[in-house]
C-alpha positions as CSV (number, residue, x, y, z in Angstrom):
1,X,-38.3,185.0,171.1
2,X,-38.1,182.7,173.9
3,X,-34.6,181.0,174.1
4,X,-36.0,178.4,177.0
5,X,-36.6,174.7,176.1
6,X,-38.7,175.0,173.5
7,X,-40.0,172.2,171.1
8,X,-37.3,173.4,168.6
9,X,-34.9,173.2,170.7
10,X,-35.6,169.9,172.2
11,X,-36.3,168.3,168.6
12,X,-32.3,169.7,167.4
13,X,-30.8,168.4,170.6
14,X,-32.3,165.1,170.1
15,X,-31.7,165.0,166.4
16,X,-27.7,165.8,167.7
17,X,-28.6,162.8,170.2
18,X,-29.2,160.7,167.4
19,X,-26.7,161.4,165.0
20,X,-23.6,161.9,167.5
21,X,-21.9,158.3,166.7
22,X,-21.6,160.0,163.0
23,X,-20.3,163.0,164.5
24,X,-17.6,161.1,166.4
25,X,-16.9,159.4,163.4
26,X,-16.4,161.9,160.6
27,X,-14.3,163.6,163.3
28,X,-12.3,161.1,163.8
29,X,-11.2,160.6,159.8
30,X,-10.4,164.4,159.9
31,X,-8.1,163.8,163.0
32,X,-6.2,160.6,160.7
33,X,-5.1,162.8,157.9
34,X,-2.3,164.6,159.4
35,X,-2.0,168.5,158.6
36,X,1.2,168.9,160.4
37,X,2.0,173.1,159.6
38,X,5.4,173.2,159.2
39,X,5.8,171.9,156.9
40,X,2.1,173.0,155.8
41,X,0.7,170.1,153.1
42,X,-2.8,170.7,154.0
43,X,-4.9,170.9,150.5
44,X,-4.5,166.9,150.7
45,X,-6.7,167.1,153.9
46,X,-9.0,169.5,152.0
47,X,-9.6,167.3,149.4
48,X,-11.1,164.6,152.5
49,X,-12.7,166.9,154.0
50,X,-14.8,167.8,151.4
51,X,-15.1,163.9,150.3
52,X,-16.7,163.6,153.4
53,X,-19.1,166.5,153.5
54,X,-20.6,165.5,150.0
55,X,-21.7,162.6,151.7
56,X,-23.8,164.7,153.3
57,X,-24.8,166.5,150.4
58,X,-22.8,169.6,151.1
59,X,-20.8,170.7,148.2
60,X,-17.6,172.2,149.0
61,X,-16.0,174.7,147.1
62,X,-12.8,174.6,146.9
63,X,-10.4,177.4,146.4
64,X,-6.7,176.6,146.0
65,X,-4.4,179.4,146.9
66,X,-1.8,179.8,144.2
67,X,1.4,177.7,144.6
68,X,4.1,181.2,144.6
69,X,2.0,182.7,147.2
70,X,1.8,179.4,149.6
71,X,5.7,178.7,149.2
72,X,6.8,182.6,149.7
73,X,4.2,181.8,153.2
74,X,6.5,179.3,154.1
75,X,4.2,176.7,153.1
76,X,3.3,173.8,150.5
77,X,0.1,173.8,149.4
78,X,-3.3,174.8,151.0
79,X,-7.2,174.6,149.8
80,X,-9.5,176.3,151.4
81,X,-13.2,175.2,151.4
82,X,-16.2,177.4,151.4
83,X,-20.3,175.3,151.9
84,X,-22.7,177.6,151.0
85,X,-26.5,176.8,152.2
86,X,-28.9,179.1,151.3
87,X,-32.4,179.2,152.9
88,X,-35.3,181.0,151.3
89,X,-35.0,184.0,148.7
90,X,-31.6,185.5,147.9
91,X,-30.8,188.7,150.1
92,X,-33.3,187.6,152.5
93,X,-31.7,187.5,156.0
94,X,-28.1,187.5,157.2
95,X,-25.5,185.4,156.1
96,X,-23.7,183.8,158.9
97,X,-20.5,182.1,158.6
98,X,-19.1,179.5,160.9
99,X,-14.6,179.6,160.5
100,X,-12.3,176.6,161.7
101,X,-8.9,175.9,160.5
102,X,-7.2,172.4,159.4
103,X,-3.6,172.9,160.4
104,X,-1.9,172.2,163.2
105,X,1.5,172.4,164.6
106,X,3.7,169.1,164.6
107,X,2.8,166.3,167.1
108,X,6.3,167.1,169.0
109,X,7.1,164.2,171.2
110,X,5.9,162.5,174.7
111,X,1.9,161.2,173.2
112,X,1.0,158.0,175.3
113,X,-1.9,157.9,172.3
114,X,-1.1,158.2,168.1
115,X,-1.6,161.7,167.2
116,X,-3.3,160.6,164.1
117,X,-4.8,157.3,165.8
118,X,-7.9,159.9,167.0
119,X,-8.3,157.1,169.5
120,X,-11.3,156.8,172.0
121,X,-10.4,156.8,175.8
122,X,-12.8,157.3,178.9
123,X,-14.9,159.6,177.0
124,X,-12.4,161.3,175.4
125,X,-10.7,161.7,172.1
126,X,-7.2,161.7,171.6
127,X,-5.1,162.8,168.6
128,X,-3.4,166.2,167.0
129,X,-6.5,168.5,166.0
130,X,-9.0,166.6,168.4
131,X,-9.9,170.1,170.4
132,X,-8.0,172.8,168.2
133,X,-9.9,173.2,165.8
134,X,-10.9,169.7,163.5
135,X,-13.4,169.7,166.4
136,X,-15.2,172.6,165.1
137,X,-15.5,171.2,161.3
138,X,-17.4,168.1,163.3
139,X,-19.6,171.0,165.6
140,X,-20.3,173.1,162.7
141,X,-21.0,170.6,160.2
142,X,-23.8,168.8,162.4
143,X,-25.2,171.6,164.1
144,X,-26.0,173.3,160.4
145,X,-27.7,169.2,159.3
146,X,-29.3,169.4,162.6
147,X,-31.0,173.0,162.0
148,X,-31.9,172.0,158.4
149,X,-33.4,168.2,159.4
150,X,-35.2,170.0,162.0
151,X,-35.8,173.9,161.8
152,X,-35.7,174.2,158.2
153,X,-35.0,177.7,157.8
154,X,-36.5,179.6,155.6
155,X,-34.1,182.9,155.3
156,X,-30.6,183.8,155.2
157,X,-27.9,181.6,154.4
158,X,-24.9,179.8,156.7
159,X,-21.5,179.1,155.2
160,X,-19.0,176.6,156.3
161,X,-15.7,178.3,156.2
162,X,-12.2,175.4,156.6
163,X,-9.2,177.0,155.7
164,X,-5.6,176.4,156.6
165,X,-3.1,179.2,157.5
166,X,-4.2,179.7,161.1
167,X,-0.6,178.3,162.4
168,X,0.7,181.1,160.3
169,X,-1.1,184.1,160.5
170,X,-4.6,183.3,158.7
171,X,-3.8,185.8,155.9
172,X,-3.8,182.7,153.3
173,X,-7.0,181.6,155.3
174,X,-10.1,183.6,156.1
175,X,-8.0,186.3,154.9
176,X,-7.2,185.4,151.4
177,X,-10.9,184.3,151.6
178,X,-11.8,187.8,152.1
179,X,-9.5,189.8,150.2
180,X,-10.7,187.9,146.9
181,X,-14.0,188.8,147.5
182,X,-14.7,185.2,147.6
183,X,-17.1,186.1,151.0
184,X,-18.9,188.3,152.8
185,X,-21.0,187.2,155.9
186,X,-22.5,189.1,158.2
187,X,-21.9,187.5,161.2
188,X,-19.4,185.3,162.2
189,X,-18.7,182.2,164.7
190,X,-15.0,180.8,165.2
191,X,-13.4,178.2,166.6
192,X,-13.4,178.1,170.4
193,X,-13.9,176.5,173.5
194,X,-17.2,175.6,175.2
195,X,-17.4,177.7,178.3
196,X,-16.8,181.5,177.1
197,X,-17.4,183.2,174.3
198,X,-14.3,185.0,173.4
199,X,-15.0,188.8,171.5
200,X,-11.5,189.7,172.1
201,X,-8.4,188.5,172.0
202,X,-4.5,190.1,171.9
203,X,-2.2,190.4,168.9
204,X,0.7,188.9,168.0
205,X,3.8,190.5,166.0
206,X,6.8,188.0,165.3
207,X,10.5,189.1,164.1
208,X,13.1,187.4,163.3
209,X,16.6,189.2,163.9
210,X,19.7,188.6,162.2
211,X,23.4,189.4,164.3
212,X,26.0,189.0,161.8
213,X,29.8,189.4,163.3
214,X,33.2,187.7,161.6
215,X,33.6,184.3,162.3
216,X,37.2,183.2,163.2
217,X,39.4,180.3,164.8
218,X,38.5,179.5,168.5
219,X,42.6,179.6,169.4
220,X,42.6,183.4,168.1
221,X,39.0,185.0,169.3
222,X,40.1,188.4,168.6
223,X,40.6,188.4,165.2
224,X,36.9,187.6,164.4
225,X,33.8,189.6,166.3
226,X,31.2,187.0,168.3
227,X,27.8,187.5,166.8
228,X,25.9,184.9,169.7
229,X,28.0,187.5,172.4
230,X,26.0,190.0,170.4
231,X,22.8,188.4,170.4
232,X,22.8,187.7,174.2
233,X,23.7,191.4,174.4
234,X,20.4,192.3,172.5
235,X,18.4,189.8,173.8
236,X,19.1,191.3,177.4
237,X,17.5,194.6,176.3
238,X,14.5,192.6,175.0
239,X,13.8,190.9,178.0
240,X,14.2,193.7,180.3
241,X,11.2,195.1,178.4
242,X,9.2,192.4,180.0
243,X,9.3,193.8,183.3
244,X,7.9,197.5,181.6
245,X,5.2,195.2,180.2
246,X,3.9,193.9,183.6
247,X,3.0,197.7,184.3
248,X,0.2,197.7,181.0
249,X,-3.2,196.0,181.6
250,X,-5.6,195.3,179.3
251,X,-9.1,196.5,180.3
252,X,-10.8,193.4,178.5
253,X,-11.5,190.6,181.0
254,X,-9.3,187.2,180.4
255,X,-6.4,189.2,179.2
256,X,-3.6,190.5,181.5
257,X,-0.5,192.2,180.0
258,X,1.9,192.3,176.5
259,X,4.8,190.2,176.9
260,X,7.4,189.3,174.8
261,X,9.0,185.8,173.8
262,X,12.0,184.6,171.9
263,X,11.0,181.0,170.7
264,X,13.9,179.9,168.7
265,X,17.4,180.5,168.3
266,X,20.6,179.4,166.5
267,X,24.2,180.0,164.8
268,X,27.4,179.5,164.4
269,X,29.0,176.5,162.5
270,X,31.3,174.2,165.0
271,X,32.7,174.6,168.7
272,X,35.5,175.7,167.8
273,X,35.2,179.0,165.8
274,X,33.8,181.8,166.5
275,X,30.1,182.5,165.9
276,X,29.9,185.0,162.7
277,X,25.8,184.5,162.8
278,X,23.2,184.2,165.1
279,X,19.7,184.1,164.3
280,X,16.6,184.6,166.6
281,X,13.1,184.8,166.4
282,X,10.7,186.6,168.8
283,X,6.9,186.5,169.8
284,X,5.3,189.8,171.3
285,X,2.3,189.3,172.3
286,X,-0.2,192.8,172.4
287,X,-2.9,193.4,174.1
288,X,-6.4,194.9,172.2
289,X,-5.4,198.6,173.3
290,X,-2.0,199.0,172.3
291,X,-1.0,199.9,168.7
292,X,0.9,197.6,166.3
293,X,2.8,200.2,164.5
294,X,4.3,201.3,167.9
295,X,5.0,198.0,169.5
296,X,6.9,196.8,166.2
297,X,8.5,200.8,166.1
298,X,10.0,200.2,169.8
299,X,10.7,196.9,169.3
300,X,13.5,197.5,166.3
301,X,14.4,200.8,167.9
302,X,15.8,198.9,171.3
303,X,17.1,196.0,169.3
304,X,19.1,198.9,167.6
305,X,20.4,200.9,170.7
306,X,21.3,197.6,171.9
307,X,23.4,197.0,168.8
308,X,24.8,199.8,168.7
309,X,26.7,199.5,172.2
310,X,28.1,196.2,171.0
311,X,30.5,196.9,168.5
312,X,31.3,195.4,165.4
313,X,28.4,193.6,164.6
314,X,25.0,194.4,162.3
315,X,22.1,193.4,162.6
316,X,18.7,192.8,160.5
317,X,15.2,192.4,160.9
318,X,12.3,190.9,159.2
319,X,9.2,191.0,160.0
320,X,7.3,187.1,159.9
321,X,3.8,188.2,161.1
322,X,1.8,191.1,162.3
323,X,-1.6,189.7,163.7
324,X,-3.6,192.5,164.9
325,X,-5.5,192.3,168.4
326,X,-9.1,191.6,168.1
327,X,-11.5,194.1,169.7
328,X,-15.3,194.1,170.7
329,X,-17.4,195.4,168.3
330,X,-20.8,197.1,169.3
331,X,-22.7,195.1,166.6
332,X,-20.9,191.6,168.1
333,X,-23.2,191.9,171.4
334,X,-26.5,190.1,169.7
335,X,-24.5,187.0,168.9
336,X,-22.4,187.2,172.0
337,X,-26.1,187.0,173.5
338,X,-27.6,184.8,171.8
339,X,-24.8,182.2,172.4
340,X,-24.5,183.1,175.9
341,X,-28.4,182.0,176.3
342,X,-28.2,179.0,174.6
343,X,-24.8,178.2,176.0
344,X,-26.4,178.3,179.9
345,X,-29.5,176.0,178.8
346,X,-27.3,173.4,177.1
347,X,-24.4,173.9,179.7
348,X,-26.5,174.3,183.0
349,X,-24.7,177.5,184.2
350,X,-23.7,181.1,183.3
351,X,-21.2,181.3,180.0
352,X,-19.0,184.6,180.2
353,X,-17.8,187.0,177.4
354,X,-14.3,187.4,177.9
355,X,-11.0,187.9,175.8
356,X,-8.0,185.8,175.4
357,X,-4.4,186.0,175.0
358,X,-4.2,183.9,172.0
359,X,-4.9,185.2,168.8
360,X,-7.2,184.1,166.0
361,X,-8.6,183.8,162.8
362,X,-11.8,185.7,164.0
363,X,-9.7,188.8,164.1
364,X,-9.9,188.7,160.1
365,X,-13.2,189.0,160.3
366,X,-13.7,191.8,162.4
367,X,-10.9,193.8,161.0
368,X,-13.2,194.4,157.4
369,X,-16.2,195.2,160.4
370,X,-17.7,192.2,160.2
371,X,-18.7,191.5,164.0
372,X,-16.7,187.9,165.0
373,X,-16.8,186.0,168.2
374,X,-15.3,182.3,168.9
375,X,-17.2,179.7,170.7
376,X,-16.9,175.9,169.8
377,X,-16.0,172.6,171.4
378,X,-13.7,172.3,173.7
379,X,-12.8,172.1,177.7
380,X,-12.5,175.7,179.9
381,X,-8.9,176.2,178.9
382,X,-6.3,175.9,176.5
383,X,-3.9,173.6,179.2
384,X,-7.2,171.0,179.9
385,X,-7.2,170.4,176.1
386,X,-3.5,169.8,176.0
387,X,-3.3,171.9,172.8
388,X,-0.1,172.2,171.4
389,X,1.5,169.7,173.4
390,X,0.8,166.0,173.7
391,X,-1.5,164.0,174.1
392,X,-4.5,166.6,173.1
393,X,-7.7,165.5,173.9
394,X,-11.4,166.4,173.4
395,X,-14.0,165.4,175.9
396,X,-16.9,163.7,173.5
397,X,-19.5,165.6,175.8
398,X,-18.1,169.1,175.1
399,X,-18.4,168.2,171.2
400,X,-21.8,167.2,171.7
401,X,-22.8,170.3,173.8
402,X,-21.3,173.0,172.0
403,X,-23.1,171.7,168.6
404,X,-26.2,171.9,170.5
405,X,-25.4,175.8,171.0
406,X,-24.6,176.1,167.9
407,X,-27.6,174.6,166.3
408,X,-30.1,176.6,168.4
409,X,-27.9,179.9,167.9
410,X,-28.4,179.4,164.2
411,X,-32.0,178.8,165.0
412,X,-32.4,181.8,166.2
413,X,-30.1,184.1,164.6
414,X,-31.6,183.3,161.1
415,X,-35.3,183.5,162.5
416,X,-34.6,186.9,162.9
């Protein structure tokens, strides 16, 4: 098949052309209603989203996770929404499914722009969500009504996957998608940025640890035991770990070494008594060839020794998440192609296949052998988009390029 500028090609990109004000638009009202994860209300931007792809003519399924599960995630309520387009006879072709999530962390402060304003500035837009990943309902969405206004496929099936648990793990996502039986693609396209195509990416395992000592009057120290001297204790074995990590490279390209993070910490009760608990919570990072169970085993068992030489206090552990590392799979390499062609026409210059130290949804995916990659709009790294921090932006001509690749990977995936 040839993959240059053909008349199919040319007829989506201008049909993309055409319709991008509408793009921009629906875009922006998913970027107004906030999704702000903690503390995770998402099923009310669900219930938009799906407003606004019926006025399309997509119907979107929508599959409420029960209440118990969502509030024992940490959460408050979350809808995810499956589209289903089917093109010729059922079983004929591959199903390919196309995954971005809804929620978000919290705006946090500094924004010279309203984080729900989804404001338009020197060709960018601005708002929580714009690049990570709202953008990605607007890519999908268009580049599946351009294929069908223009290529009209006549096997296999795309599906529009939005779900909402990415922030926390994806199990309550894609994964709670998958585990119900509720899908089964063949192939899959995540959320991503517009210059790589990501088939790898590390893995994440989060803990929160508990000191617990006796708390006592500040005037008489040595009648209690100091939980936060405990904790500084541990936390000095954790950290000297980093340095042993700087000695393990990954082989994948784009991802360096494990490290390990502790994100949040607190305890005690007033300045003057004695700390009798301190809580912390930490963030190891693992790259695709090290092992989970391991990482978590060594983990606990230095957090113990380091207890142990502090005496007087316990300590406990809970695990909060375990995201395994995504690795290549062997059948991943013809869409990894495919978008890598398409990506270089549209773009103007070579695409790589690299990994990335975040992790994903996709990883759900390719866990149940289902071959995953990520590629979407978005700048050439996380920093340009200003994910996670404020003001977050998305450059209107990355949105407009990557659902051009999309659209003509589709094209081509389901001609066969």
């Amino acid at each position: 098949m040839s993959v240059g500028y053909s008349a199919v090609h040319g007829a989506l990109d201008a049909w993309i052309d055409q319709h991008f004000d509408a793009q921009v638009c629906f875009l922006q009202a998913l970027v107004r209603v906030p999704t702000d994860t903690p503390p995770g209300n998402n099923a009310p931007h669900a219930e938009r989203t799906a407003e606004l792809l019926a006025d399309f003519g997509y119907a979107a399924e929508k599959h409420a996770v029960p209440a118990a599960d969502v509030r024992a995630h940490g959460l408050e309520s979350i809808t995810n929404l499956i589209v289903r387009r089917r093109y010729g006879a059922p079983g004929a072709g591959r199903t390919i499914a196309l995954n971005a999530h809804g929620d978000v962390v919290p705006p946090g402060e500094g924004w010279t722009h309203d984080p729900y304003g989804a404001e338009l500035h020197d060709g960018a837009m601005y708002g929580r969500a714009t690049a990570v990943s709202k953008s990605d309902f607007a890519s999908y969405t268009f580049a599946v009504r351009a294929l069908e206004a223009v290529a009209r496929p006549t096997q296999g099936a795309v599906e529009l996957h939005f779900t909402y648990d990415e922030e926390f793990g994806g199990e309550l996502g894609p994964g709670w998608l998958l585990e119900n039986g509720l899908t089964r693609p063949d192939l899959v396209i995540a959320a991503g940025f517009s210059y790589a195509v990501v088939s790898a990416h590390n893995g994440c395992l989060q803990l929160q640890v508990t000191v617990h000592g006796q708390m006592a009057h500040a005037a008489v120290p040595h009648t209690g035991v100091d939980a936060l001297q405990g904790a500084v204790h541990i936390l000095g074995a954790l950290y000297a770990q980093n340095q042993g990590y700087r000695q393990i490279r990954s082989r994948v390209a784009g991802i360096g070494h494990p490290y390990l993070n502790v994100g949040r910490i607190e305890g005690g009760t007033n300045t003057n008594v004695v700390p009798g608990k301190v809580v912390f919570k930490l963030d190891r990072r693992m790259v695709p060839e090290e092992d989970a169970q391991e990482v978590e085993a060594t983990i606990r068992r230095v957090i113990a020794q380091a207890a142990s030489g502090y005496a007087g206090i316990t300590v406990d552990v809970e695990r909060l998440l375990l995201a395994r590392a995504m690795t290549p799979l062997a059948a991943s390499q013809p869409l990894v192609d495919a978008i890598q062609r398409h990506a270089q026409a549209v773009l103007g210059e070579p695409v790589p296949a690299v990994g990335t130290p975040l992790y994903t949804d996709a990883r759900l995916y390719a866990q149940r052998g289902i071959p995953a990659v990520i590629y979407g709009a978005g700048p050439r790294s996380v920093l340009e988009s200003h994910a996670k921090r404020a003001d977050e932006r998305l450059q209107l001509e990355d949105l407009r390029r990557a659902t051009k690749v999309i659209a003509r990977t589709l094209h081509e995936l389901l001609a066969g």
